[in-house]
N, C-alpha and C positions, 0 to 999 in steps of 0.2 A: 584894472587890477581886481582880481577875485577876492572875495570876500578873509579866506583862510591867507593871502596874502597882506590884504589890512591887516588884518589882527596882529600881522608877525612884523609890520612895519617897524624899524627904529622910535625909541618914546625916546625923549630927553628933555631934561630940568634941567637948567644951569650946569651943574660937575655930572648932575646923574645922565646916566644912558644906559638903556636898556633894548640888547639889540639881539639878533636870533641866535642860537646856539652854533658855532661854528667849530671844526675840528682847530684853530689856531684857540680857540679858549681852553680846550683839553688840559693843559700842562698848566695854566694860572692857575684854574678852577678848582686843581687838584689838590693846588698844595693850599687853596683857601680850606678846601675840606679837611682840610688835615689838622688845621690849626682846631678844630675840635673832636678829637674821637671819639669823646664820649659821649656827644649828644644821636649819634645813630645809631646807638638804642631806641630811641622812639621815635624813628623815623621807620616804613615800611620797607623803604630802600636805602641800604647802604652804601655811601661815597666817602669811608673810612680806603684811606689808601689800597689794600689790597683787593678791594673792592670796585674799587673806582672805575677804573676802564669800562667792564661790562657793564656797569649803572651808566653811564655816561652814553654807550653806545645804543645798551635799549632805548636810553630815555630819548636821543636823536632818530629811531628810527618808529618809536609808535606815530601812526596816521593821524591819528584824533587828537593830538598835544602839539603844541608849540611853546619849544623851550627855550629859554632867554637867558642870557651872562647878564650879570649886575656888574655895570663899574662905575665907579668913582673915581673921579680924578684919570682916568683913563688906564686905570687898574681893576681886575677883577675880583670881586668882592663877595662875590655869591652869586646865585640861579636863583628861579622862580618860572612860574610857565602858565599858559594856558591849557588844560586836560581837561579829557573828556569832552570834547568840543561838540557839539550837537547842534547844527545848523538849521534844524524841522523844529526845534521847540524854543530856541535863542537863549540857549543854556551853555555856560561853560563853567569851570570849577578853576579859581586859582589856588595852585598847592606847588608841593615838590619846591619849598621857598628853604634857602637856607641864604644867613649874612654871617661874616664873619665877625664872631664876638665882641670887639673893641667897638660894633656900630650896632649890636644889640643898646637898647634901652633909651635911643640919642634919639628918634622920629626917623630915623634911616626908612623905618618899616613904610610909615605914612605916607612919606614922599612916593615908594616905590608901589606900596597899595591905589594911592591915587591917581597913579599916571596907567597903572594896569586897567582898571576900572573906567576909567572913563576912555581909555581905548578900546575896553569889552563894549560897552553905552556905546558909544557912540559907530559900533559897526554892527549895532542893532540888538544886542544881547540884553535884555529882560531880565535874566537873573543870575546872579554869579555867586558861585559856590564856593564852601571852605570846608577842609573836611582836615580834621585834627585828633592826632592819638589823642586820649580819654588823658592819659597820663602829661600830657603838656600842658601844662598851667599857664606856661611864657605866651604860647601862642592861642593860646585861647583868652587870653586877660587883652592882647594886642589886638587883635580880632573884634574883641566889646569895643577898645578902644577908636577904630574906627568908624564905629558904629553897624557893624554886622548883627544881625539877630541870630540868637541860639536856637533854633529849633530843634533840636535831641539830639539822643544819644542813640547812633546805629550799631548795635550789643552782636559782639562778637563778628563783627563786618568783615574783616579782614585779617591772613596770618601773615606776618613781619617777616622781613627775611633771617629773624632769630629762632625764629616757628612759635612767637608771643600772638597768640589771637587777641588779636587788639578792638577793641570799643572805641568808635569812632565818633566823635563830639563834629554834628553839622552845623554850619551858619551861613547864613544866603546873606546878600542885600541884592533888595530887587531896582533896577531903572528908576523907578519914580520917586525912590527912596534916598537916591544918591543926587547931588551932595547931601550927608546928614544936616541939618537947618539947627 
């Protein structure tokens, strides 16, 4: 199995599974994103329903990402991915994370951050990246909390699909770092 294969191998915890993005998640997924509209505002890309389809379909067809359904209970619950994938420096960025509300704030994230991560580690990746609007407090508090380092603020990095130039707040944690002790 090639390497960008690993990575996109099925993870699973007890209820959780997180497995490759498929067209039969399309229609769960959708209507998980629905249940908040107002949070894609400060996301780059929006999966607010009339939007969904085309974000759904780039996000399945860039090279360098591998994109994952989050479920629970064997319901789909939200995405997350590996982007940016970069196989010559052992660098990838996990983002593009969204959970449906009611599992905001419960360790939903932890679960699903530590099973990503230690499948990044363990298919030889060094350093794993987080890269979050300026304006997200939720994900950048969640982020410290698993122990990510802040390393700055990337000022004026990227425009939103609201055309908001957005300041982008970076956090790594590097292989040798993970698990935090």
């Amino acid at each position: 199995m090639d390497e960008l294969s690993r990575l996109a191998a099925p993870m699973r915890e007890g209820d959780l599974l997180i497995e490759a993005l498929r067209e039969e998640h399309r229609e769960p997924l959708k209507s998980a994103c629905a249940e908040d509209p107002d949070i894609w505002q400060i996301y780059s890309i929006s999966y607010a329903p009339d939007r969904f389809d085309a974000s759904f379909d780039l996000l399945r067809a860039r090279p360098n990402w591998r994109a994952f359904a989050i479920l629970l209970d064997r319901q789909v619950v939200g995405m997350s991915g590996f982007l940016g994938i970069d196989l010559e420096r052992r660098v990838l960025e996990i983002g593009n994370t969204y959970y449906v509300p009611r599992l905001r704030g419960t360790g939903f994230n932890c679960r699903v951050k530590e099973l990503m991560m230690r499948r990044a580690i363990d298919c030889g990746f060094r350093r794993i990246e987080f890269r979050v609007d300026a304006r997200n407090a939720r994900s950048q508090a969640a982020l410290a909390k698993i122990g990510a380092t802040r390393e700055g603020v990337l000022r004026a990095d990227r425009i939103t699909w609201t055309g908001h130039v957005r300041d982008t707040v970076l956090f790594s944690i590097l292989a040798h770092e993970w698990p935090p002790r």
